[in-house]
ChimeraX commands (.cxc) that place a marker at each C-alpha (Angstrom):
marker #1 position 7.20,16.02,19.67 radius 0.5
marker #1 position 10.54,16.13,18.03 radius 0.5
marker #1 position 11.79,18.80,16.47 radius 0.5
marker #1 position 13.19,18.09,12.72 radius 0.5
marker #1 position 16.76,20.39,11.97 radius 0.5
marker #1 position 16.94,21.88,8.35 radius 0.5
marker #1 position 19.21,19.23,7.24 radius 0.5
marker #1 position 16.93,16.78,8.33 radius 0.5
marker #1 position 13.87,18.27,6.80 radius 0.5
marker #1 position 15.73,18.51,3.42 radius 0.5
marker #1 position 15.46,22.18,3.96 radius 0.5
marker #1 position 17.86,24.97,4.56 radius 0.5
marker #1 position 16.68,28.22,6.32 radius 0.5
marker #1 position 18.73,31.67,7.13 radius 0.5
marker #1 position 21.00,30.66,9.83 radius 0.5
marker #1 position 21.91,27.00,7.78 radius 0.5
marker #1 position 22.82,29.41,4.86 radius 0.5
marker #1 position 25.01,32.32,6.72 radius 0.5
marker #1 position 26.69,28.76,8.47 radius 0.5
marker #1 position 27.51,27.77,5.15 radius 0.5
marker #1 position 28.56,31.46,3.85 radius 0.5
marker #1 position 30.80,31.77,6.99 radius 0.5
marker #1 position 32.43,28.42,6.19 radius 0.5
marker #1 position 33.66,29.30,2.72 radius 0.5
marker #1 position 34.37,32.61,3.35 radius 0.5
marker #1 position 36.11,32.46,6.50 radius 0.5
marker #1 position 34.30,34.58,8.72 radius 0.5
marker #1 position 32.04,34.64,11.57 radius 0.5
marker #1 position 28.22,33.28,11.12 radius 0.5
marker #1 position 27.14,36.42,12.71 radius 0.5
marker #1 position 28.47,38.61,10.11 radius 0.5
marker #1 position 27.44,35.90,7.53 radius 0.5
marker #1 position 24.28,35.72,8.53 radius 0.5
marker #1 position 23.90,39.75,8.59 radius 0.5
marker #1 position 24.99,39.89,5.35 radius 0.5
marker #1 position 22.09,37.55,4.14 radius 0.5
marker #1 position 20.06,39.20,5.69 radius 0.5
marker #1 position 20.81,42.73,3.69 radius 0.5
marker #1 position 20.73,40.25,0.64 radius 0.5
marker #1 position 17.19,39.30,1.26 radius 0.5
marker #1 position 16.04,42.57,2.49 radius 0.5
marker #1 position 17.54,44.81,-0.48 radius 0.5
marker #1 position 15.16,42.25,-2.81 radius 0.5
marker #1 position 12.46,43.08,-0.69 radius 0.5
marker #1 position 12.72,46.68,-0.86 radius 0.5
marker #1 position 13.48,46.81,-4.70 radius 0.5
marker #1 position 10.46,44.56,-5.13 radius 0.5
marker #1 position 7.77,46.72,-3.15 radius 0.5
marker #1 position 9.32,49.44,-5.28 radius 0.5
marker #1 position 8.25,47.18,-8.21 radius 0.5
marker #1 position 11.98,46.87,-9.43 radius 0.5
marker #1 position 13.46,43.42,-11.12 radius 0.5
marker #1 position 16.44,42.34,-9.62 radius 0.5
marker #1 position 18.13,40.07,-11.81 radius 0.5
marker #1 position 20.93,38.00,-10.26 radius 0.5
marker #1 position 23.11,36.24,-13.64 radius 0.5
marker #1 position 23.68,32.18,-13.48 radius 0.5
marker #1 position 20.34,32.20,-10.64 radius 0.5
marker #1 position 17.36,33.80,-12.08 radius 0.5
marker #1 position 14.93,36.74,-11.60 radius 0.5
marker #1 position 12.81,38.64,-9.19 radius 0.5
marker #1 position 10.06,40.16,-10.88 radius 0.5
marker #1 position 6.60,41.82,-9.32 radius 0.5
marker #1 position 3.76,40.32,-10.59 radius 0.5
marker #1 position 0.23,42.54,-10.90 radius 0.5
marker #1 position -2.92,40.40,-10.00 radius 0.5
marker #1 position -6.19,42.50,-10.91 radius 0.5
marker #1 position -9.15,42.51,-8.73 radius 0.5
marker #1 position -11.97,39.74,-9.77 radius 0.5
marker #1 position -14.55,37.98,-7.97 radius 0.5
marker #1 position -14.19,34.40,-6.48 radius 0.5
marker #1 position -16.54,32.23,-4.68 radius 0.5
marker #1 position -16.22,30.70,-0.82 radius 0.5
marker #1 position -15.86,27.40,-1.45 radius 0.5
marker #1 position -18.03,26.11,1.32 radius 0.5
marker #1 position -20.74,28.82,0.67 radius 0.5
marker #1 position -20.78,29.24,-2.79 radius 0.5
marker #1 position -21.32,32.86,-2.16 radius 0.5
marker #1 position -19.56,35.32,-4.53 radius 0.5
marker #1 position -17.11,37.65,-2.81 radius 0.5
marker #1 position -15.03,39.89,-4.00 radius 0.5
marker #1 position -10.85,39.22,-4.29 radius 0.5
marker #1 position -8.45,42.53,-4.21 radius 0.5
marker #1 position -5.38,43.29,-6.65 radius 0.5
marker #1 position -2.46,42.00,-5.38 radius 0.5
marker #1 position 1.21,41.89,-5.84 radius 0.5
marker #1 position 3.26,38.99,-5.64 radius 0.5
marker #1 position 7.09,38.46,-6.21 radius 0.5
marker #1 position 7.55,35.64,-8.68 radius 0.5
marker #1 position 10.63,34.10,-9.37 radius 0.5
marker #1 position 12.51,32.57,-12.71 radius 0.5
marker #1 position 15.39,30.64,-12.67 radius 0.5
marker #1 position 18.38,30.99,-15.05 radius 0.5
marker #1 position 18.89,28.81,-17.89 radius 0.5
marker #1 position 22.71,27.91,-15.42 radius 0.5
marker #1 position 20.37,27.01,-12.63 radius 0.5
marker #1 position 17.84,24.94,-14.69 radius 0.5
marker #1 position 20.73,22.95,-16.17 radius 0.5
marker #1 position 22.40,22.65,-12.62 radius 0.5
marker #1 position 19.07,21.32,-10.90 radius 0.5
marker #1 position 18.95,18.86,-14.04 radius 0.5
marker #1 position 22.10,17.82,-14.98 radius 0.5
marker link #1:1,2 radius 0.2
marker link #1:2,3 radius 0.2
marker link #1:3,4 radius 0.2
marker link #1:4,5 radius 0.2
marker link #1:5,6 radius 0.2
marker link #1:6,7 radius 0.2
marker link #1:7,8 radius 0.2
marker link #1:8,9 radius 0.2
marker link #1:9,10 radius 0.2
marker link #1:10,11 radius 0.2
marker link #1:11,12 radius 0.2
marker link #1:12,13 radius 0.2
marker link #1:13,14 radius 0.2
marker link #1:14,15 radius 0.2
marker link #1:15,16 radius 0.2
marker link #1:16,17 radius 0.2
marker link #1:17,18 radius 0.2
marker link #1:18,19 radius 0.2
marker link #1:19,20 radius 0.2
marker link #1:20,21 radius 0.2
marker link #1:21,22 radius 0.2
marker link #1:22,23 radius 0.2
marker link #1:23,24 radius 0.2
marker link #1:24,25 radius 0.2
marker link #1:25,26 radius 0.2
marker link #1:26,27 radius 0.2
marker link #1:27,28 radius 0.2
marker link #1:28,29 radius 0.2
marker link #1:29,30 radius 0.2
marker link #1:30,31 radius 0.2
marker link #1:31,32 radius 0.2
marker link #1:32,33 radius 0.2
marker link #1:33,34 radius 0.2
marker link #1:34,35 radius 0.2
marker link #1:35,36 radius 0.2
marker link #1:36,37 radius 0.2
marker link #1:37,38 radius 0.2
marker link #1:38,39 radius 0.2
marker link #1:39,40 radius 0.2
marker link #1:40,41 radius 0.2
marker link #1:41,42 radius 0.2
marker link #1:42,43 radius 0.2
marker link #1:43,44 radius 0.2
marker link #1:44,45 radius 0.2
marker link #1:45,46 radius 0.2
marker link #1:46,47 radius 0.2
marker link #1:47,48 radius 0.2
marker link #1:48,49 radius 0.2
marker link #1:49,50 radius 0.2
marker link #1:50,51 radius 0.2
marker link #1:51,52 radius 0.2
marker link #1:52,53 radius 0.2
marker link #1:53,54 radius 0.2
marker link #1:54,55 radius 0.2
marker link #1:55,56 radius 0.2
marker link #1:56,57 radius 0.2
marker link #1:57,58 radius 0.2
marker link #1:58,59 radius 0.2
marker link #1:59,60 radius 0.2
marker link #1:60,61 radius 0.2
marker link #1:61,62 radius 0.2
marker link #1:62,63 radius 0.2
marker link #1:63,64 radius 0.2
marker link #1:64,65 radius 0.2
marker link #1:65,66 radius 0.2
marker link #1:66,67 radius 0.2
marker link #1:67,68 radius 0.2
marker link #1:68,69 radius 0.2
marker link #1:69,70 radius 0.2
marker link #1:70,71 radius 0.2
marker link #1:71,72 radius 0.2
marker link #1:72,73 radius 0.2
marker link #1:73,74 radius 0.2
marker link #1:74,75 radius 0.2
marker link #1:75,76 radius 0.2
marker link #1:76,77 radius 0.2
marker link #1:77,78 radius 0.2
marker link #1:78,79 radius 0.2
marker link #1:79,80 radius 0.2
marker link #1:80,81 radius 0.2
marker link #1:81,82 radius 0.2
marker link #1:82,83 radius 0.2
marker link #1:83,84 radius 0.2
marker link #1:84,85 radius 0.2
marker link #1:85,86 radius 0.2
marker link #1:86,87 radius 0.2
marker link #1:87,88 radius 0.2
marker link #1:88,89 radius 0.2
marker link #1:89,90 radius 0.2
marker link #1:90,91 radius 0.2
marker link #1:91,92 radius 0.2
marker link #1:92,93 radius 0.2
marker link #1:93,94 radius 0.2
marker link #1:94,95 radius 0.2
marker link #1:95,96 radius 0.2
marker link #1:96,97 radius 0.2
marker link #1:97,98 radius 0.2
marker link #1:98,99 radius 0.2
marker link #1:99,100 radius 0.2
marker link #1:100,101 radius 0.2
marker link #1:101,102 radius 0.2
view
């Protein structure tokens, strides 16, 4: 089995990003990549503290509040019960919907 690189995949991941951060920016992908990592890890600790971070021109992290309800199994039909939830939901800037579109 092959394996399929980001840029092959039409995907980018965390070390194809710092690569890219480190070649604008002029320094070394280790300290770019650390520094997307504190990017991505301040987000996650504002959202569990159910904070919006709000970056201008790229959009909005918000916490979303799902309430408990019941469900069924789909291969059962049995009704079970589904927990409240939180889930990080994202919207994009009017800048970033033009960019994507234009």
């Amino acid at each position: 089995m092959r394996v399929k690189f980001a840029s092959e995949r039409n995907a980018m991941n965390t070390t194809d990003l710092a690569e890219k951060i480190a070649a604008a920016n002029g320094s070394t992908k280790a300290d770019a990549k650390k520094a997307v990592e504190l990017v991505f890890a301040a987000i996650a600790d504002a959202a569990a503290a159910g904070e919006e971070v709000n970056l201008p021109g790229f959009g909005k992290f918000k916490v979303k509040e799902s309430a408990a309800r019941e469900g069924r199994n789909p291969s059962t039909g049995e009704t079970i019960q589904i927990a409240a939830s939180r889930k990080l939901g994202f919207t994009q800037a009017k800048a970033l919907k033009d960019k994507l579109n234009g």
